[in-house]
N, C-alpha and C positions, 0 to 999 in steps of 0.2 A: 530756907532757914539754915540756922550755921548746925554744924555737927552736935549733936544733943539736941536738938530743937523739940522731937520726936513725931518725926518725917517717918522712922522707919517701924516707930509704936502705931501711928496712924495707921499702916500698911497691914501691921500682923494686926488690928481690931479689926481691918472693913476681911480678911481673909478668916477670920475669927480661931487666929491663935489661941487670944483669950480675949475675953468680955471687958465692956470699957465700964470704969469707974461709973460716967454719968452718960447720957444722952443716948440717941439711933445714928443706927447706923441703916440708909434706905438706899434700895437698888431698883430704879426705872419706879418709884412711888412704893415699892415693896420692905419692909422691915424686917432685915436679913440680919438683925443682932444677936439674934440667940440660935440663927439656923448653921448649922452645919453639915447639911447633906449634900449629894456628892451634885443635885444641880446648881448650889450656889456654886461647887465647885467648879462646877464645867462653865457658869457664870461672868466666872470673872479668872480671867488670863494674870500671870505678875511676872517680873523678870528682874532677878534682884540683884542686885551691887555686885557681889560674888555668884559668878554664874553658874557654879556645881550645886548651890545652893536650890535647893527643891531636888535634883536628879540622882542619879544611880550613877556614881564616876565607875563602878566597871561592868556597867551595861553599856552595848552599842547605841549610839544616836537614833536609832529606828527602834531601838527598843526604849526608850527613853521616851521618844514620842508617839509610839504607840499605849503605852501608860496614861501619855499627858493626854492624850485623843480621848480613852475609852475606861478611862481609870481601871482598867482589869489587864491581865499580863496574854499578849499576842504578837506574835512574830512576826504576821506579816502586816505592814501598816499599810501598803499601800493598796490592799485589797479590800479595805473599811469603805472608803465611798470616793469614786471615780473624782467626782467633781472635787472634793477636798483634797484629793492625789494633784488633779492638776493644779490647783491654790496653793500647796507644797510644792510643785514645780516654781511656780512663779516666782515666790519666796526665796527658792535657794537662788534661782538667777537673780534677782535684787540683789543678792546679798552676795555673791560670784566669791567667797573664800574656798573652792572645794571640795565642799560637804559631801555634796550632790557622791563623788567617788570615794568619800570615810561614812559611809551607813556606817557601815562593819564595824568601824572602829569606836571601842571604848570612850567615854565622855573625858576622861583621866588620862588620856594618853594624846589629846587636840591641845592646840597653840591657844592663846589666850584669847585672838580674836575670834577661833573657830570654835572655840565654848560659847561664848556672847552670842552670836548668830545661832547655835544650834540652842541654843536658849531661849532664845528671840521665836525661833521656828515652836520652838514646847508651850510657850505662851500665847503663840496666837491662830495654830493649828486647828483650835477650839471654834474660831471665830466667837471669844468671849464678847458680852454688853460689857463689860468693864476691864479696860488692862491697866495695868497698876505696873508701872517701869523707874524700877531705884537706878538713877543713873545709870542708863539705858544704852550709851554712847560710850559709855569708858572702854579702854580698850580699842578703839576701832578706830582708820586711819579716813583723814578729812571725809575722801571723796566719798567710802561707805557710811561713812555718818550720816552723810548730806541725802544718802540711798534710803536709807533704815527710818529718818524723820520724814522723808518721802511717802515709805510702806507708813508711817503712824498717820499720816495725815489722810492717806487714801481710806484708810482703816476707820476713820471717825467718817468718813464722806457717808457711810449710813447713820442718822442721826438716833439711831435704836444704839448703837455702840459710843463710848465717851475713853480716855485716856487719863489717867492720872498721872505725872511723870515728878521725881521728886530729879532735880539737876543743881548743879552751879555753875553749867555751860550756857548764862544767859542766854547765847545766838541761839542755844537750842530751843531755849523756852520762848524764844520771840518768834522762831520760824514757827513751833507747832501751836501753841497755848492761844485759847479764848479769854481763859481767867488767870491771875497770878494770887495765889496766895503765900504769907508771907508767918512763919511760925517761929516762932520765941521762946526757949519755955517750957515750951507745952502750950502756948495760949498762940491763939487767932489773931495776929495784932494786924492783918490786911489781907481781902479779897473783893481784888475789882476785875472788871475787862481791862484785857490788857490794852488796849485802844484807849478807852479811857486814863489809864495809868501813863503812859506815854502823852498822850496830851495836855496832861493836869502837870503832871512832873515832868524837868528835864535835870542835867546834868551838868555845872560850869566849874572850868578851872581859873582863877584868880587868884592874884595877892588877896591877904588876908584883911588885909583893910578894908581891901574891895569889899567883902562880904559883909563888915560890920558898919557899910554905909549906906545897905540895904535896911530899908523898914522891918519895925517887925511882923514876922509872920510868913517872910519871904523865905528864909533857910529853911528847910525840914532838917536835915543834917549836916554834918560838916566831917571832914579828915585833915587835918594838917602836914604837907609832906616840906622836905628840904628843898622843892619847888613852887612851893606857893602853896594854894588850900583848893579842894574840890568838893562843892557840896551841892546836894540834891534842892534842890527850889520851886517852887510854886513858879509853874510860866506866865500865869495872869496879872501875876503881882510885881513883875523884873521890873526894872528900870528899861525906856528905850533904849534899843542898843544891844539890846543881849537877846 
């Protein structure tokens, strides 16, 4: 959805910022709308547009996700459990901007990509059932993006865990997403599989006459540029040829 939609009110209800006007909010069949304790916390992972957002910009990254690990304040993270030390291994090599040698260093005082990533590491260190990623990718250069939608996908591979990702990096939402939903508003105006969506809809650029010698029912929308017109279409419904 476009900026306002409230993609990022959605996020602070399911994190329970604050309570929503109407409806639930359910976690694995569970109704987490009025809970606020620290397991929905350790529940559900988020990593937010601004990535000093949630952290401690002059606490060191170890101490930042030793927080994010055990909600309580300890210096040494990597003495919490062996097995999750090596999963934080693994993490930083995905993610190879190096971290792995700034522990030490202040959240406040990293390049923009290496907040993102040590961000990325505070949100999923947990191994949350839910991670919730507001533009998730911004910041970070092709090839580690292509790295990081990699980590989300292996990351849903337990079907106990699911991702929320609010983007406008389509390619990103095509590589990782099941479902596409579509917000307005504030209102739900579409959520399908995205297999479905791609099959039902496609994409065409033509003269604009072209379009209005289509039946109706066939445009869903339309844009007019100083190159002709591009609008979204029913594939069932096209003319042969297209």
């Amino acid at each position: 959805g476009p900026n306002g939609a409230g993609k990022s009110t959605l996020f602070n209800a399911i994190l329970g910022k604050f309570l929503p006007d109407a409806g639930s909010i359910l976690l694995d069949g569970e109704d987490i709308t009025y809970e606020k304790d620290y397991k929905r916390a350790l529940n559900i992972g988020c990593l937010y547009q601004n990535p000093l957002r949630g952290t401690a910009p002059n606490m060191t990254i170890e101490e930042n996700l030793a927080l994010a690990y055990t909600r309580k304040s300890t210096h040494h993270f990597f003495a919490v459990n062996k097995k999750d030390s090596a999963y934080f291994r693994e993490l930083l090599a995905t993610l190879d901007l190096g971290l792995e040698d700034r522990m030490k260093t202040k959240m406040g005082l990293l390049s923009g990509g290496q907040r993102q990533a040590a961000a990325l590491l505070m949100a999923t260190i947990a191994r949350p059932k839910l991670l919730l990623l507001d533009e998730p990718t911004s910041g970070l250069d092709p090839v580690i993006r292509d790295e990081v939608l990699d980590l989300f996908s292996e990351f849903t591979r337990d079907e106990s865990r699911s991702v929320l990702i609010s983007s406008h990096i389509v390619s990103d939402l095509e590589k990782l997403c099941d479902y596409i939903a579509f917000l307005h508003k504030g209102k739900l105006l579409l959520c399908e599989e995205k297999d479905a969506l791609l099959e039902k809809y496609g994409m065409i650029h033509c003269a604009p006459e072209t379009l209005q010698s289509f039946a109706s029912g066939v445009v869903i929308g339309k844009k007019p540029s100083p190159y002709g017109a591009e609008a979204i279409v029913k594939r069932a419904m096209l003319p042969a040829g297209y």
